[in-house]
MDTraj code that builds the backbone (N, CA, C; nanometers):
import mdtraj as md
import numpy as np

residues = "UNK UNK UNK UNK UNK UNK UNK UNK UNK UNK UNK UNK UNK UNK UNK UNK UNK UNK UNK UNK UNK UNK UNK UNK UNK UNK UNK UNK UNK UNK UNK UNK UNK UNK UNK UNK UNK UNK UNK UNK UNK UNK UNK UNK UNK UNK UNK UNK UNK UNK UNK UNK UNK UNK UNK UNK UNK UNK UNK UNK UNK UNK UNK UNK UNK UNK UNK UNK UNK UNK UNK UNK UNK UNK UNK UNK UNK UNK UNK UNK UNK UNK UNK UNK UNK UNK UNK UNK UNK UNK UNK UNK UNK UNK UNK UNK UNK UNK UNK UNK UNK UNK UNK UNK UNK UNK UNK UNK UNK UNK UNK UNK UNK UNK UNK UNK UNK UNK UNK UNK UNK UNK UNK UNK UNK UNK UNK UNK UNK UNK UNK UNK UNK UNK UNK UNK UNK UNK UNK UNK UNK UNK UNK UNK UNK UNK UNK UNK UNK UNK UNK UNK UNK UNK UNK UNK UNK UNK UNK UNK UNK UNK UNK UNK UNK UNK UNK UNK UNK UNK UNK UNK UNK UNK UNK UNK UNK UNK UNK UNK UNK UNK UNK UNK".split()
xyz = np.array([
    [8.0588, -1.2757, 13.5109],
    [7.9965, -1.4072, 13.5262],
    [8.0571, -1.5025, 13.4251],
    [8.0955, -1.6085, 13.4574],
    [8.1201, -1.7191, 13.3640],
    [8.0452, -1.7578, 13.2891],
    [8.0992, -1.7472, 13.1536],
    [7.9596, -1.7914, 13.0262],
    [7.9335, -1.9029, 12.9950],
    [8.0232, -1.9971, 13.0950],
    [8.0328, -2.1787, 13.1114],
    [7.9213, -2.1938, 13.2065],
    [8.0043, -2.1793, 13.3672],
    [7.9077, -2.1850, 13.4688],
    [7.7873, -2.1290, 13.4875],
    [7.7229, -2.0469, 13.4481],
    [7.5902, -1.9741, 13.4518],
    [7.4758, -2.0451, 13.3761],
    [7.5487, -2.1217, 13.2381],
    [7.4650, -2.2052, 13.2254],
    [7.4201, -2.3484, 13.2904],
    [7.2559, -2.3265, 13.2939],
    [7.2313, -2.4427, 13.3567],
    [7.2509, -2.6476, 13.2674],
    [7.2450, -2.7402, 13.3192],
    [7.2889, -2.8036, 13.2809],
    [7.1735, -2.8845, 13.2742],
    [7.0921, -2.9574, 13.1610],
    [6.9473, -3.0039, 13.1627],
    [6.9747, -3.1645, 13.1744],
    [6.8877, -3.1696, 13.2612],
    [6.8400, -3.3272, 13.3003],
    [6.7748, -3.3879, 13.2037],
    [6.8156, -3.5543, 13.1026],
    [6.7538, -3.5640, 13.0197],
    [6.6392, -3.6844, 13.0717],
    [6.5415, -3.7421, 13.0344],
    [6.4606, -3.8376, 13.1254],
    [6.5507, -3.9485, 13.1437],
    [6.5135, -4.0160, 13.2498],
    [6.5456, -4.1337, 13.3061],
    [6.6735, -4.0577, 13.4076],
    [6.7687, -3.9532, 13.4054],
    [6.8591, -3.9173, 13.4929],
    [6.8187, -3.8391, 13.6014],
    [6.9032, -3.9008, 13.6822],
    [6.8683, -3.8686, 13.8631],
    [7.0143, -3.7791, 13.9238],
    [6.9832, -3.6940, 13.9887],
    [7.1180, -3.6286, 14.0310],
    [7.0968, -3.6699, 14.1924],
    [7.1980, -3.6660, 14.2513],
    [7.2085, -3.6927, 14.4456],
    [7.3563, -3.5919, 14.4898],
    [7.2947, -3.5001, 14.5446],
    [7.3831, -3.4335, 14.6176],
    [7.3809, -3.4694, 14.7445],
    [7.5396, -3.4723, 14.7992],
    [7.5497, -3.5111, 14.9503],
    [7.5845, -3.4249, 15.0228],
    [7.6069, -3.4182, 15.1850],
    [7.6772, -3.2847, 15.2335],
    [7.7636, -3.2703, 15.1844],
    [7.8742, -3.3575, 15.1663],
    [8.0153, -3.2849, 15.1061],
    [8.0183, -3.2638, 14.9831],
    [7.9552, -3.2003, 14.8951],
    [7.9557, -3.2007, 14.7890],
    [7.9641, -3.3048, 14.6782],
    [7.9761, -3.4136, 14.7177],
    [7.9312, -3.4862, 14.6150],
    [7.8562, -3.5131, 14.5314],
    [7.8520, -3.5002, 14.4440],
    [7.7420, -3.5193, 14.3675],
    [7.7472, -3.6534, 14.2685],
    [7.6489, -3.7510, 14.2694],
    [7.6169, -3.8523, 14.2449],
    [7.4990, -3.8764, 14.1103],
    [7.5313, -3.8461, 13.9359],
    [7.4317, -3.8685, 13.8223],
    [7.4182, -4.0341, 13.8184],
    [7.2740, -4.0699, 13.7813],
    [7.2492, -4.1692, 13.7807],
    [7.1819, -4.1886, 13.6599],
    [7.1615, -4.2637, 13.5629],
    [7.0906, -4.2703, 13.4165],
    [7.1384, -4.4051, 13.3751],
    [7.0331, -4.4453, 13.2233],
    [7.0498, -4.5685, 13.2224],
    [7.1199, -4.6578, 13.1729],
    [7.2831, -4.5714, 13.1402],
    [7.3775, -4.6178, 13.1091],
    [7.4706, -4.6854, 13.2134],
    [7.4600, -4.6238, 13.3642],
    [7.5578, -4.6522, 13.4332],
    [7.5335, -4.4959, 13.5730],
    [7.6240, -4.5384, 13.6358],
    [7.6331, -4.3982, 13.7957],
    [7.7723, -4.3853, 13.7530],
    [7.7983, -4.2030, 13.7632],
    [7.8987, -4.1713, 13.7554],
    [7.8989, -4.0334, 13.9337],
    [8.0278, -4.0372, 14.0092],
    [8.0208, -3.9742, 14.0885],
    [8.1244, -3.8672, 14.0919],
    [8.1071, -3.7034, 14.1299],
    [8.2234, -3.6366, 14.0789],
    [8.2435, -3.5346, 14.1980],
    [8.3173, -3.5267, 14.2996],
    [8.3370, -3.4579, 14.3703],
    [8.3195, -3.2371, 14.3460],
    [8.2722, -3.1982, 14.4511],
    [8.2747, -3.0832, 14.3690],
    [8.3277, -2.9810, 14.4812],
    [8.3919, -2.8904, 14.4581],
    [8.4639, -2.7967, 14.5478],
    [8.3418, -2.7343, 14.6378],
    [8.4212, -2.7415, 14.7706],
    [8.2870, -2.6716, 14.8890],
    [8.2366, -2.5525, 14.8686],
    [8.3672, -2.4648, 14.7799],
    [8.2924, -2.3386, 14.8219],
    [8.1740, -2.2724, 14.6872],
    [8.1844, -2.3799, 14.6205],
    [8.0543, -2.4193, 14.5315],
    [7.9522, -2.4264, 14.5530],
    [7.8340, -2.4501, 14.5199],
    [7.7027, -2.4453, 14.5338],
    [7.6190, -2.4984, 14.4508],
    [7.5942, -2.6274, 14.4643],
    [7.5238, -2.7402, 14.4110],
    [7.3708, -2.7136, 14.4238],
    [7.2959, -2.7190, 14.3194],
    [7.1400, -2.7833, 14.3918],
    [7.0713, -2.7643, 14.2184],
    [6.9518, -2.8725, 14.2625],
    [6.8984, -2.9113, 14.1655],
    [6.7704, -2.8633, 14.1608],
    [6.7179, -2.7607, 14.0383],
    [6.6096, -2.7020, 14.0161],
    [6.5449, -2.7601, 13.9293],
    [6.4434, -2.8030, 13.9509],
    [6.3623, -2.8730, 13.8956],
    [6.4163, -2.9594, 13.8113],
    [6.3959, -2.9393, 13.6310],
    [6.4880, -3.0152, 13.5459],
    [6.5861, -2.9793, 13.5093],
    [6.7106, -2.9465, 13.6313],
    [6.8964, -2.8479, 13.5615],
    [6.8749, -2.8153, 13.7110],
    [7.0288, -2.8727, 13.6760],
    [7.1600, -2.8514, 13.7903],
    [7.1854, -2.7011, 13.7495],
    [7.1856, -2.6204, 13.8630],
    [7.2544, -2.4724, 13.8928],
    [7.3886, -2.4895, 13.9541],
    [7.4793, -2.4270, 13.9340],
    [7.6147, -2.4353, 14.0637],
    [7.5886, -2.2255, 14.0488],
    [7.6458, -2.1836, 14.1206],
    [7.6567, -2.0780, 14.2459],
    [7.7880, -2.0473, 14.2767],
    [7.8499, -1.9341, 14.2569],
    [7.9979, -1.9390, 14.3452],
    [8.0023, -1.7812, 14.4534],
    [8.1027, -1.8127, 14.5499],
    [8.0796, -1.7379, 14.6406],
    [8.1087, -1.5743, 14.6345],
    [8.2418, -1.5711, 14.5580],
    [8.2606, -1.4400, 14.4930],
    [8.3181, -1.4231, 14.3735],
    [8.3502, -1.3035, 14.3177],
    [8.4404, -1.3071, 14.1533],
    [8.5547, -1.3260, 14.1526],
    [8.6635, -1.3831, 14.2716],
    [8.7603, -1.4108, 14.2542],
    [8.8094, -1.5191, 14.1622],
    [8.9484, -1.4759, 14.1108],
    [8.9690, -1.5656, 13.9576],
    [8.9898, -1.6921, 13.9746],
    [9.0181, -1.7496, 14.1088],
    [8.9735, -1.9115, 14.1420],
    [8.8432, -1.9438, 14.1241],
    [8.7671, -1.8642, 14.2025],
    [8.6050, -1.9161, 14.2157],
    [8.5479, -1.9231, 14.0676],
    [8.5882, -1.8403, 14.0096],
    [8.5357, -1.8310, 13.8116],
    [8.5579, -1.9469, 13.7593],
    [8.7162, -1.9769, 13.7902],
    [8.7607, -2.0634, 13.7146],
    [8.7060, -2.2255, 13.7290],
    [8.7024, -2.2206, 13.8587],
    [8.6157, -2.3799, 13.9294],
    [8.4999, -2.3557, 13.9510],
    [8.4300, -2.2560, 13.8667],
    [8.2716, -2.2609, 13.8663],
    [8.2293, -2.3052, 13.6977],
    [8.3548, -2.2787, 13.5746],
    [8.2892, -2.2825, 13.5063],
    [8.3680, -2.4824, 13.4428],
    [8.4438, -2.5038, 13.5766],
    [8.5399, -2.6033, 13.5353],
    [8.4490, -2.7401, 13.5824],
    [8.3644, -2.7296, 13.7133],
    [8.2526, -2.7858, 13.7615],
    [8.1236, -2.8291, 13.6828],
    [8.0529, -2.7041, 13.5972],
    [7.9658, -2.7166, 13.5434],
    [8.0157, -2.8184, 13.3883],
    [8.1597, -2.7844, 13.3462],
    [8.1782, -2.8398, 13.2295],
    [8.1600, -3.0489, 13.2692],
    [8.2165, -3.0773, 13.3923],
    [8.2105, -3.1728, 13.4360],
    [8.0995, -3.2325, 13.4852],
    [7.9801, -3.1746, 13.5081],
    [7.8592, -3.2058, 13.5686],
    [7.7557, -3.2286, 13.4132],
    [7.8016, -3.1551, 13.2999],
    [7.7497, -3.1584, 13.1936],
    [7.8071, -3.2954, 13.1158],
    [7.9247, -3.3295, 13.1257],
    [8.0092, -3.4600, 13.0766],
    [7.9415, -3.5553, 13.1333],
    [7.8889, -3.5634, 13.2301],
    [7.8787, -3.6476, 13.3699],
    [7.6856, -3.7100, 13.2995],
    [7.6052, -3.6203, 13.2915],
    [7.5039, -3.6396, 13.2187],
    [7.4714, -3.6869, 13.0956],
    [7.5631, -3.6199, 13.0376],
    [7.5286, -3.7009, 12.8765],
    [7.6283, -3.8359, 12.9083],
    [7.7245, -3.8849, 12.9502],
    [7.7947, -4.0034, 12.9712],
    [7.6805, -4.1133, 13.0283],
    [7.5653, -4.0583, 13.0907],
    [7.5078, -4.1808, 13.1536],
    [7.3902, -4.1816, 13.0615],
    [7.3630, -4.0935, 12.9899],
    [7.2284, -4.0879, 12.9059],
    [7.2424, -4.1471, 12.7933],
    [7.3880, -4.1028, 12.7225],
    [7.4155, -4.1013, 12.5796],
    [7.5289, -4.2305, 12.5569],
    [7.6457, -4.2127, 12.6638],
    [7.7779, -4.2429, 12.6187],
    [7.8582, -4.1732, 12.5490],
    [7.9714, -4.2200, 12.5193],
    [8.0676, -4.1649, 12.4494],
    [8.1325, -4.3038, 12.3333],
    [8.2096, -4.2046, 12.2738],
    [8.2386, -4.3249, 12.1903],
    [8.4050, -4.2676, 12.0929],
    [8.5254, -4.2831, 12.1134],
    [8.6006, -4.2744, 12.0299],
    [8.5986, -4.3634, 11.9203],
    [8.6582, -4.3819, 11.8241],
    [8.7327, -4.4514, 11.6934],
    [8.9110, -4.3909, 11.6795],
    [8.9595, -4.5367, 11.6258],
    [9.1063, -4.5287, 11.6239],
    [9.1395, -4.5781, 11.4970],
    [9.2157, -4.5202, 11.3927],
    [9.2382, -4.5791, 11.2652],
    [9.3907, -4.6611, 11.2739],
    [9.4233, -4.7525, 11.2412],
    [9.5996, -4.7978, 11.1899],
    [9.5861, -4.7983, 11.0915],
    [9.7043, -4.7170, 10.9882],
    [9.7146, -4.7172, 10.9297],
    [9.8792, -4.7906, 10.8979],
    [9.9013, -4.8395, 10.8052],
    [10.0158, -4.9385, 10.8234],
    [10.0155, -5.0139, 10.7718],
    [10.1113, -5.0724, 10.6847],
    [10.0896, -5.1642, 10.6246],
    [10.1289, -5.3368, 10.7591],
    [10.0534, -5.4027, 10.7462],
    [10.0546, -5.5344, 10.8225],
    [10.0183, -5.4735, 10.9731],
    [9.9937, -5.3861, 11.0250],
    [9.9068, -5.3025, 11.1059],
    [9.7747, -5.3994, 11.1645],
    [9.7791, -5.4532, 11.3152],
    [9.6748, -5.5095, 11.3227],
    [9.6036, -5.4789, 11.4496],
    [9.4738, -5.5161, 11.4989],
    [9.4491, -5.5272, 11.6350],
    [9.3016, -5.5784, 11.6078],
    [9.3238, -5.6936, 11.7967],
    [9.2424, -5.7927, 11.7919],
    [9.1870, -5.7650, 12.0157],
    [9.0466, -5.7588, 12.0085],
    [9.0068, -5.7214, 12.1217],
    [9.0247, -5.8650, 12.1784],
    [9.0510, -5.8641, 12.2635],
    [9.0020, -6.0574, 12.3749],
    [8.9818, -5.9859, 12.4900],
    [8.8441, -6.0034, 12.4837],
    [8.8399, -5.9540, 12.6625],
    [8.8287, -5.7485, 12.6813],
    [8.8707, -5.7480, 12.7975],
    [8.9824, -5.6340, 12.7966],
    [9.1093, -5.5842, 12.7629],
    [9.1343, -5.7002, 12.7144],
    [9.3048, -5.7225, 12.6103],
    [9.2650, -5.6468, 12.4989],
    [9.3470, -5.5590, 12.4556],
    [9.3683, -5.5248, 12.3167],
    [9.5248, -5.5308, 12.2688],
    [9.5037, -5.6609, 12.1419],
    [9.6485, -5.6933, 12.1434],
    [9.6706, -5.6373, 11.9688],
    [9.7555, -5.5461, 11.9799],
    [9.7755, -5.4901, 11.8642],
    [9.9575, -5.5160, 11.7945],
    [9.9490, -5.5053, 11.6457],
    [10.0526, -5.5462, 11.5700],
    [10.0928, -5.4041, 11.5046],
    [10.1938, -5.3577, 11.5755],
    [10.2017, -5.1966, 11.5347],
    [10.3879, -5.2097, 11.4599],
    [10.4007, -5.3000, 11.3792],
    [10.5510, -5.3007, 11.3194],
    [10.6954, -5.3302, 11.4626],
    [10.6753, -5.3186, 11.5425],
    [10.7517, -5.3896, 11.6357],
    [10.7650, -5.4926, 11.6092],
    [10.8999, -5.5377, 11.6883],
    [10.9424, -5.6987, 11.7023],
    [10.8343, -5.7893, 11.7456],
    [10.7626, -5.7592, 11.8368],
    [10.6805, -5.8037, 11.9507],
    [10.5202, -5.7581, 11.9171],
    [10.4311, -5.8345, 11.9286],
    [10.3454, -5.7755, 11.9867],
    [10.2662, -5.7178, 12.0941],
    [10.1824, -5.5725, 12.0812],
    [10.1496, -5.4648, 12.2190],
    [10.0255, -5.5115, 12.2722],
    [10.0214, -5.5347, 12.3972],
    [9.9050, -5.5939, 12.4483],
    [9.9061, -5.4939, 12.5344],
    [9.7613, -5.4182, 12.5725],
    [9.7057, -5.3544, 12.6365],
    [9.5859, -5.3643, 12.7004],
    [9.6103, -5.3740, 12.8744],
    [9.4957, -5.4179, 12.9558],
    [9.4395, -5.2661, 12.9901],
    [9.2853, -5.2912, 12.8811],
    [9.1853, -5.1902, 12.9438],
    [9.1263, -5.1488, 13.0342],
    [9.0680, -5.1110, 13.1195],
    [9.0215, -5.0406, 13.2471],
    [8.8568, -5.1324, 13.2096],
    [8.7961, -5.1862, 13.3308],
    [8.6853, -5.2487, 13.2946],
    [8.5693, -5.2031, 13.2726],
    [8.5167, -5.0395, 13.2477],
    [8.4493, -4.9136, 13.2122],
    [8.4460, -4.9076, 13.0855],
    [8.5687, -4.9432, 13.0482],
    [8.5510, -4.8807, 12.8356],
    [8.5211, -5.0359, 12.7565],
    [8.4389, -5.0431, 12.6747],
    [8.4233, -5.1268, 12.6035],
    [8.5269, -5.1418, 12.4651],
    [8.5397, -5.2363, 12.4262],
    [8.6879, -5.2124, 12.2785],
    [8.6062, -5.3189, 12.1850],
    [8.5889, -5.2815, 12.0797],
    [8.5697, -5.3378, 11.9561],
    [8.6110, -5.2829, 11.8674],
    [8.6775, -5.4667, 11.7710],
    [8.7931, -5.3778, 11.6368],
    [8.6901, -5.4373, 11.4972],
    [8.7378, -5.3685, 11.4150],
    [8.6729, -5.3992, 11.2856],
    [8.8251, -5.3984, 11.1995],
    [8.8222, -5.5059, 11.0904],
    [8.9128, -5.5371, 11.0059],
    [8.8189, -5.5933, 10.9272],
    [8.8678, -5.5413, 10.7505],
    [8.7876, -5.5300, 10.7008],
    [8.8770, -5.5590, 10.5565],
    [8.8890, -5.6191, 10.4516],
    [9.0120, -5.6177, 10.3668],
    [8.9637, -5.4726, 10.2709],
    [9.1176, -5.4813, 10.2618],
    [9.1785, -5.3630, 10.1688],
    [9.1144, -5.2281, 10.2424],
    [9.1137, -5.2190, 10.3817],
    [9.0723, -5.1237, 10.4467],
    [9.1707, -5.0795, 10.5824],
    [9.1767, -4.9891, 10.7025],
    [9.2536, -4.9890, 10.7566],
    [9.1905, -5.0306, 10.9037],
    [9.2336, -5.1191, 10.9914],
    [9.1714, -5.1722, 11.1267],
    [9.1471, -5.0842, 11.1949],
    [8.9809, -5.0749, 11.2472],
    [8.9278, -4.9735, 11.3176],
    [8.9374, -5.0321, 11.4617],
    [8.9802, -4.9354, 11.5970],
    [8.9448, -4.9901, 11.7261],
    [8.8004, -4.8581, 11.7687],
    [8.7550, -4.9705, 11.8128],
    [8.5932, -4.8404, 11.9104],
    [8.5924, -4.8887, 12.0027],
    [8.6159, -4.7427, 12.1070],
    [8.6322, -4.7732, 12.2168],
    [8.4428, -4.6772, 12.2587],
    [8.3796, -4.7720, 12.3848],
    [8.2881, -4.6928, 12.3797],
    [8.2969, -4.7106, 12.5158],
    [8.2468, -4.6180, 12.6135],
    [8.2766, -4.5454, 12.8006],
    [8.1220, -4.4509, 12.8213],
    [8.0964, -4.4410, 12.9831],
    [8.0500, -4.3094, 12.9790],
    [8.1013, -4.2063, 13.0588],
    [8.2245, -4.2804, 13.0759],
    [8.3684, -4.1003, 13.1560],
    [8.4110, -4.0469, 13.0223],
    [8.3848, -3.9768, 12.9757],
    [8.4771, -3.8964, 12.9059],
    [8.5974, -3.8702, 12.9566],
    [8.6456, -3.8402, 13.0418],
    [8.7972, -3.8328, 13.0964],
    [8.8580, -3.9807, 13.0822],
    [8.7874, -4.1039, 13.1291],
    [8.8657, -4.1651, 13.1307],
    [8.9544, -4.2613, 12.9384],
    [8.8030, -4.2771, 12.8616],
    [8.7954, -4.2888, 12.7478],
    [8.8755, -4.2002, 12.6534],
    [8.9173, -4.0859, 12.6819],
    [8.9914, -4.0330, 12.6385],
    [9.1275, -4.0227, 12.6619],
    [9.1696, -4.0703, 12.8135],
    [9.2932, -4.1152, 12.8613],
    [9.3289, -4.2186, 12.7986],
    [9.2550, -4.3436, 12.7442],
    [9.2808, -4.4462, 12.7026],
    [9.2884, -4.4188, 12.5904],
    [9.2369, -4.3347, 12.4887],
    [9.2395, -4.3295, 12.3541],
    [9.3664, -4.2488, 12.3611],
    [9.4161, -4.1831, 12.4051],
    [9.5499, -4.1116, 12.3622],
    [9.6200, -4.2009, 12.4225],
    [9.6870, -4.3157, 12.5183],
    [9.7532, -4.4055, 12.5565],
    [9.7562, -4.4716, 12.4125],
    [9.6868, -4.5052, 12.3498],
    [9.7066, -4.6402, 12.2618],
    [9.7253, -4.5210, 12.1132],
    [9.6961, -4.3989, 12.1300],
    [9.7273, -4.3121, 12.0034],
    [9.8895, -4.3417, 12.0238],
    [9.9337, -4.3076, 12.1618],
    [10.0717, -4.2573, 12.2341],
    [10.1585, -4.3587, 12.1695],
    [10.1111, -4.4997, 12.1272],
    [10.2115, -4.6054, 12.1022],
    [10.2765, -4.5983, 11.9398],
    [10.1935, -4.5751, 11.8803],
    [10.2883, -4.5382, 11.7474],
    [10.1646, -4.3907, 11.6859],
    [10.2519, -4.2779, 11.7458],
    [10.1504, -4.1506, 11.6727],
    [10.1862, -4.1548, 11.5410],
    [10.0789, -4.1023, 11.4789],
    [10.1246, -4.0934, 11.2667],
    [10.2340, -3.9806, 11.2577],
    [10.3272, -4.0768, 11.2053],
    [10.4477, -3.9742, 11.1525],
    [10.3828, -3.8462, 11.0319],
    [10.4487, -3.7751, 10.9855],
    [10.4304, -3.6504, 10.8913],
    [10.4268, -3.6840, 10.7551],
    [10.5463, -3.7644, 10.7179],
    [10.5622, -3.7972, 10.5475],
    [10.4615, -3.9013, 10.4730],
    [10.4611, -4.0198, 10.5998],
    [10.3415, -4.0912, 10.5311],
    [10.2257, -4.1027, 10.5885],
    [10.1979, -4.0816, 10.6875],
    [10.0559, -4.0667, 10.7791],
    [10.0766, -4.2429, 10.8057],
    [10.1911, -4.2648, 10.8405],
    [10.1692, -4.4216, 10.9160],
    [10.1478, -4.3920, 11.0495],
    [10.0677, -4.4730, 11.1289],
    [10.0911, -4.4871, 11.2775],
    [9.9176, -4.5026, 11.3079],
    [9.9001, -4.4628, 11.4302],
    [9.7515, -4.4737, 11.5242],
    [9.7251, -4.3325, 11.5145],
    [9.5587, -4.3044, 11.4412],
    [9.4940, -4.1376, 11.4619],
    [9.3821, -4.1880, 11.4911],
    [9.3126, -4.0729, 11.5061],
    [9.1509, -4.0779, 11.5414],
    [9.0652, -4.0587, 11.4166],
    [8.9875, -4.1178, 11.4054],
    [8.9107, -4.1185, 11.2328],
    [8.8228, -4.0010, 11.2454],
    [8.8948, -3.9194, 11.1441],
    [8.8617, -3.7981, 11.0970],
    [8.9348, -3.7137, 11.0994],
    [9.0937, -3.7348, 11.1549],
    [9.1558, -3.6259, 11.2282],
    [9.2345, -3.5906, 11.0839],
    [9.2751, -3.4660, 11.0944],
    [9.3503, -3.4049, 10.9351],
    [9.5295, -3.4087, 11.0154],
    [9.5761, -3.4705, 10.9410],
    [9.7035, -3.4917, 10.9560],
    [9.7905, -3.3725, 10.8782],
    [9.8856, -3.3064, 10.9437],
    [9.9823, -3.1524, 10.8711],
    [10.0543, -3.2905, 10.8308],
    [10.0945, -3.2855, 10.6970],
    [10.1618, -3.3572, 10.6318],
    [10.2916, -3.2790, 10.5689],
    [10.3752, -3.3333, 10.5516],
    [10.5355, -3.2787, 10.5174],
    [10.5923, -3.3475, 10.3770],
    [10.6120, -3.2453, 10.2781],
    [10.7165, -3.3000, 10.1755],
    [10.8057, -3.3864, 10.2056],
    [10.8360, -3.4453, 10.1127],
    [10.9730, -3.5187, 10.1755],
    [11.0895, -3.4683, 10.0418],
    [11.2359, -3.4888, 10.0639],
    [11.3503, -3.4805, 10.0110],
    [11.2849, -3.4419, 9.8635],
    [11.3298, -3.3094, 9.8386],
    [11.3232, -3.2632, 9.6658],
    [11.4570, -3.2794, 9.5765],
    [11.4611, -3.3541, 9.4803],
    [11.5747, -3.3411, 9.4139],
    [11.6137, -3.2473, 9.4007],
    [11.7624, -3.1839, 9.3582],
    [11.7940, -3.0930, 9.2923],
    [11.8273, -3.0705, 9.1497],
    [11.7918, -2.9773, 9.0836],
    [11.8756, -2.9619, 8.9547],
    [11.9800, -2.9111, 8.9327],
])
top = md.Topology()
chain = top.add_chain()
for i, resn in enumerate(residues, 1):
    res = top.add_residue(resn, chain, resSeq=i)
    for name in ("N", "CA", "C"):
        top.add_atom(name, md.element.get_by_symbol(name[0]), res)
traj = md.Trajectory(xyz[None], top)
């Protein structure tokens, strides 16, 4: 048995689940509706307070998209209850970024400055702060998609090794590298 899928997945108040014939399944809460398709030969249904899924036999597909389902039906709940929320550090010297809109137009040592049109789901707010390093918060309730976007804008300048310049996630521990040892 899958030690993912077997567990049930708890309904927190205010969230509504809607299963359709084709498996769709439809969470509703008071953040927002998120909808997530789910493989047929699955088995959806809602017991009282928690979603059960069901699979048809122990074959190593059915395991694998039983416990790959439930991880997504569990994302899917806390996203409409709770949200999600990344943070992005620059570190850099003259390192900037400024939200307008869905624009996030950032100053990452290029010639040019990087303007990036957000998806209209994730929210972006920056904090700049002196003698500190410009924070972006991105806040969503897809986890898949919020996290696609946070590694896109990590993707544009990742922190090099020697000095930890570039775009990380606040908190993340950077493997850092010596640089050039003299000789004697």
């Amino acid at each position: 048995m899958s030690r993912i899928g077997k567990l049930p997945v708890n309904l927190p108040k205010g969230v509504t689940v809607n299963i359709s014939d084709t498996n769709m399944v439809s969470v509703k809460g008071p953040l927002g509706e998120l909808t997530q398709p789910v493989d047929k030969d699955l088995k959806v249904e809602v017991v009282g307070n928690e979603i059960h899924l069901s699979r048809p036999s122990e074959s190593k597909s059915h395991k694998s998209l039983h416990g790959l389902y439930r991880a997504l039906l569990h994302n899917m709940v806390v996203g409409v209850s709770e949200g999600y929320k990344k943070e992005l550090e620059l570190v850099g010297v003259g390192y900037r970024a400024e939200a307008k809109g869905q624009n996030l137009e950032m100053s990452l040592g290029f010639s040019h400055e990087v303007i990036l049109q957000l998806p209209n789901e994730v929210k972006v707010e920056t904090k700049t702060e002196r003698r500190a390093n410009p924070i972006i918060t991105l806040t969503c309730i897809d986890k898949q998609l919020i996290g696609h976007v946070a590694a896109k804008i990590r993707s544009l300048r990742p922190p090099e090794p020697y000095k930890g310049k570039g775009i990380k996630f606040v908190g993340e521990q950077l493997r850092r590298k010596a640089g050039k040892s003299a000789s004697v």
